[in-house]
C-alpha positions as a printed Julia matrix, in Angstrom:
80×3 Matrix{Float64}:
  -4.33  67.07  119.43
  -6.9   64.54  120.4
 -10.31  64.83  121.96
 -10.81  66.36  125.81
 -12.75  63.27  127.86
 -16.17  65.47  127.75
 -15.79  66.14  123.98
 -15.17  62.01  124.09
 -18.19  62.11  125.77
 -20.44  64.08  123.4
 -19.0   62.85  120.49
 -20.09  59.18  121.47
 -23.77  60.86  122.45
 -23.67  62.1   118.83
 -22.86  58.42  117.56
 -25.09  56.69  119.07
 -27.96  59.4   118.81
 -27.32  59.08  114.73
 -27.23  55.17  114.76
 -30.41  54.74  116.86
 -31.74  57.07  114.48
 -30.82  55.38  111.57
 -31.97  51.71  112.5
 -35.49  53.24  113.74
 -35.66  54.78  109.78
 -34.09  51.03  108.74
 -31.6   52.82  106.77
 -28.08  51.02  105.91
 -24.82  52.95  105.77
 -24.95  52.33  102.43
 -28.73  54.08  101.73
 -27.44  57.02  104.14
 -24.61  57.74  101.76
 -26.58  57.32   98.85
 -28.96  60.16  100.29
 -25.89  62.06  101.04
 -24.91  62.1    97.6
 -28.19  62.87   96.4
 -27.8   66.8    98.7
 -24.51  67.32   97.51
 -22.38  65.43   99.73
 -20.56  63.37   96.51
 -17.71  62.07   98.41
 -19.93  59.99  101.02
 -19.21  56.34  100.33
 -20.97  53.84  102.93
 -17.17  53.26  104.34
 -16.76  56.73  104.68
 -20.09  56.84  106.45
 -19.23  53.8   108.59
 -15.81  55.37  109.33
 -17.38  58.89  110.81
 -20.03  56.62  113.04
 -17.21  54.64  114.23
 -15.29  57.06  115.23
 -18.34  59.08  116.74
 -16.32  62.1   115.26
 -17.93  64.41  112.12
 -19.08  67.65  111.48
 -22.01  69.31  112.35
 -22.54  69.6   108.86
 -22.5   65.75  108.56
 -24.62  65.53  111.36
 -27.29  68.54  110.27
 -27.4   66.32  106.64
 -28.08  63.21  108.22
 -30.72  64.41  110.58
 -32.25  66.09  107.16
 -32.02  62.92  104.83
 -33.66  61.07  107.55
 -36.77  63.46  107.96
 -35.67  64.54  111.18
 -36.86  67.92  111.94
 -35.78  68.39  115.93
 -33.7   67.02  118.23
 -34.34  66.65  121.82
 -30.79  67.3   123.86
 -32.52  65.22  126.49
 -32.31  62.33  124.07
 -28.66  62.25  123.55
C-alpha cells in the first residue's frame, strides 16, 4: 500500500526539514551515520542514510535520532 498524497506531502516536509538541517550543521550522510552508530543505530550505513532522505520516508525514531545527533532540541512545525 503506498503513501496517501498528504502523507506524500509530510513525508517530503520531513526530508527536506532533516537535509536543511543537516547542511546548516555541515554534516555528510556519511558523519550522520557514523553518529547513528555511535547511539545504537549499528545498521546505519551513509547509503542507508541517503536511501531514507531520498525517499523522504523513515521512522520517527530515525527522525527523533537525527534531530538528537545533531543537537537539535525543538522543532518548530511552522518550519516544516
Amino acid at each position: 500500500m503506498g503513501l496517501s498524497a498528504r502523507e506524500k506531502e509530510w513525508a517530503d516536509k520531513a526530508r527536506k526539514y532533516l537535509k536543511v538541517e543537516l547542511k546548516r550543521a555541515d554534516v555528510t550522510y556519511a558523519e550522520l551515520a557514523k553518529r547513528l552508530r555511535e547511539h545504537g543505530f549499528e545498521d546505519e550505513t551513509e547509503g542507508s542514510v541517503t536511501a531514507k532522505l531520498a525517499r523522504g520516508t523513515f521512522s520517527v525514531t530515525f527522525f527523533l535520532a537525527v534531530l538528537t545527533v545533531l543537537g537539535i532540541e525543538a522543532v518548530t512545525l511552522a518550519a516544516l
